[in-house]
Structure formats: C-alpha cells, structure tokens
DRENDO-1510 file (C-alpha; in Angstrom, 1 decimal, always signed):
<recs>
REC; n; res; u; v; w
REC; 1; UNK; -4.5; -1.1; -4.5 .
REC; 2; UNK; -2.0; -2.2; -7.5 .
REC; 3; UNK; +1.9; -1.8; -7.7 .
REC; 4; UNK; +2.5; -1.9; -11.4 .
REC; 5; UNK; +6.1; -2.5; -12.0 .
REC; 6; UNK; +6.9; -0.9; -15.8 .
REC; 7; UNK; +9.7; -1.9; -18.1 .
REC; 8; UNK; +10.2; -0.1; -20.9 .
REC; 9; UNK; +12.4; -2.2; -23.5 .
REC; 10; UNK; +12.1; -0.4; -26.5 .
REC; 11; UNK; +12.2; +3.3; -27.3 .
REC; 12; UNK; +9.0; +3.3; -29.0 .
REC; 13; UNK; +6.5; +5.9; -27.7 .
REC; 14; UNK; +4.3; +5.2; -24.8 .
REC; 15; UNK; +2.2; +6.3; -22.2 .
REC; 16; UNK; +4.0; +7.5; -18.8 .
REC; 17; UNK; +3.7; +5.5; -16.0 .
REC; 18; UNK; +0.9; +7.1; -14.1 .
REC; 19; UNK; -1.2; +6.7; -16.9 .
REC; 20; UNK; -0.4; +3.2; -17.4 .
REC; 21; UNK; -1.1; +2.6; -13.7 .
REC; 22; UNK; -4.9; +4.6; -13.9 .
REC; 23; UNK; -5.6; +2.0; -16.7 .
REC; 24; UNK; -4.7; -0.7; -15.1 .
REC; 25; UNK; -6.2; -0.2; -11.7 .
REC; 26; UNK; -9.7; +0.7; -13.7 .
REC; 27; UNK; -9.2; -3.0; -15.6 .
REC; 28; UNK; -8.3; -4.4; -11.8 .
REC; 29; UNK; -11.7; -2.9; -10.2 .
REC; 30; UNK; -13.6; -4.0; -13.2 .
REC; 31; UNK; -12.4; -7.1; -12.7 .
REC; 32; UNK; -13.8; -9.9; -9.6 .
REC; 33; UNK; -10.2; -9.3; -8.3 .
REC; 34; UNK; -10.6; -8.6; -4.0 .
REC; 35; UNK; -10.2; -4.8; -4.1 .
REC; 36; UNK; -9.4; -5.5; -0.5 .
REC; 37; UNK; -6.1; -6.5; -1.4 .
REC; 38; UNK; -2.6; -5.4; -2.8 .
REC; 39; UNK; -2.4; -6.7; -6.0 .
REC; 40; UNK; +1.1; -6.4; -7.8 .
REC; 41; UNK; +1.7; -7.0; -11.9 .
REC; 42; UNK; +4.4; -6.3; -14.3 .
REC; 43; UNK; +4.5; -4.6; -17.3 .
REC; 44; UNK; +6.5; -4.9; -20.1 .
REC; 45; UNK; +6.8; -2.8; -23.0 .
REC; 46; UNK; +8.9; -4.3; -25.9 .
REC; 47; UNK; +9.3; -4.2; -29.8 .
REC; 48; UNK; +7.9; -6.2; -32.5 .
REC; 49; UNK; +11.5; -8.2; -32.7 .
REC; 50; UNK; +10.7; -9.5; -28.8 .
REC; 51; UNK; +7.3; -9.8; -29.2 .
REC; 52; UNK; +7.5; -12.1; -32.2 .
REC; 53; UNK; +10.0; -14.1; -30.5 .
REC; 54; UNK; +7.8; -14.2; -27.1 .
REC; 55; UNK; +4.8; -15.1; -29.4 .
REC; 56; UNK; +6.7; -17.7; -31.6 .
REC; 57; UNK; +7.5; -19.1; -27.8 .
REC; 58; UNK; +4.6; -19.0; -26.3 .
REC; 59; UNK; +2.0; -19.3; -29.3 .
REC; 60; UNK; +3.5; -20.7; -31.6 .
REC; 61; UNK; +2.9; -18.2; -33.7 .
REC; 62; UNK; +6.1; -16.6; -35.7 .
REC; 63; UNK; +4.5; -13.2; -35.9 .
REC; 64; UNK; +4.3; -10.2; -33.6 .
REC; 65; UNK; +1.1; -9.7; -31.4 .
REC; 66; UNK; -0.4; -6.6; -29.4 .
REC; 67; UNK; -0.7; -8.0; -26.0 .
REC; 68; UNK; +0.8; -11.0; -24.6 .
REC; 69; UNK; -0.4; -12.2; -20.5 .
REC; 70; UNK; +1.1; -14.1; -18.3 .
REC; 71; UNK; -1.0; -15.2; -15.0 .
REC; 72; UNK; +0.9; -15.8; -12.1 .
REC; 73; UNK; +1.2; -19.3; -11.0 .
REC; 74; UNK; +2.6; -19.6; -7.6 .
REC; 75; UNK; +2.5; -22.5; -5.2 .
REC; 76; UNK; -0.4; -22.7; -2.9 .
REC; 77; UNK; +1.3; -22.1; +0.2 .
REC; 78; UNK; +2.6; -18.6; -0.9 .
REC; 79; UNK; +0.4; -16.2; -0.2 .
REC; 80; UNK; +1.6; -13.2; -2.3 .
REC; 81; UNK; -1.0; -11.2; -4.7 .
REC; 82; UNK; +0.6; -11.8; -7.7 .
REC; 83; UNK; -1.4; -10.9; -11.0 .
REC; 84; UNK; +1.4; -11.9; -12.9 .
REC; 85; UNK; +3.1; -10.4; -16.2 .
REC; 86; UNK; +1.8; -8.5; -19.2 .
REC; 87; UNK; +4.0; -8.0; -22.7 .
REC; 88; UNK; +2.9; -4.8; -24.7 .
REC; 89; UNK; +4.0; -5.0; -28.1 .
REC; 90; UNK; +4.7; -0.5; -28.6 .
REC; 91; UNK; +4.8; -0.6; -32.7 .
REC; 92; UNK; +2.0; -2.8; -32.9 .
REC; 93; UNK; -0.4; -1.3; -30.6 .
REC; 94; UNK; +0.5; +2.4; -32.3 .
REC; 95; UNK; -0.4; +0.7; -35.8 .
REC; 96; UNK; -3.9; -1.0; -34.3 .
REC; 97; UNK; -4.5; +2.4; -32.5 .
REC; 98; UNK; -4.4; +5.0; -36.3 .
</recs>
C-alpha cells in the first residue's frame, strides 16, 4: 500500500491525484519494494522556474529537468517507510510528452 502526498505548485496542467497514485503504486510493485508494507512518498509538481533552481541546487545544472528524486534518508533507528520525495517539472514533461 502507498500514501502519495501531492503538491501542486504551479498551475500547469496535470494529472488528478488518483491517477497519479495508480502510477505510482504500479512503479512501487514493479519495484523490490516489500509490498507487505505501507510505503509513503511525496510528490511535487512545480514549474520550470523551481525546477531549474532545484536542479542548479542539486545538479549543478542551471537548466530545468523533467524529474528530480529524492530518497529518503532517515536514521537507522526510525522505522518509518519513507520512499522519500519526487519533483515533477509540469512544462517540461508536457513538452517531452508532444
């Protein structure tokens, strides 16, 4: 089972958050992830101007990107099924996608 927590930070068009969830919980069983478990991730759904800057951050790459993931990294002793966080870039997944 996955809770997908979805934050919507631009007003770009996107899929609704059932659909969002299907496709994730098809990537989660196709992954070696326990499917015993409750798994929780976050979504994020932003705008080239974030994504650059997240990218530029993180990559250091000054450009925007499609996807950006974040794994969780939590202590040992906390026992929480964190996947962690994933940035969507909305304009430049719409441009890859015609």
């Amino acid at each position: 089972m996955l809770t997908l927590d979805v934050f919507r930070e631009t007003v770009e068009k996107s899929p609704d958050d059932q659909t969002l969830l299907r496709a994730a919980e098809c990537a989660l069983l196709q992954s070696k992830a326990n499917p015993e478990k409750h798994w929780e991730a976050a979504l994020r759904i932003v705008d080239t101007s974030e994504m650059q800057q997240l990218n530029a951050q993180y990559r250091d790459q000054d450009r925007p990107t499609n996807v950006l993931s974040f794994p969780a990294d939590l202590p040992a002793d906390v026992t929480l099924d964190l996947l962690g966080d994933i940035v969507i870039c909305a304009p430049v997944v719409q441009e890859e996608a015609a």
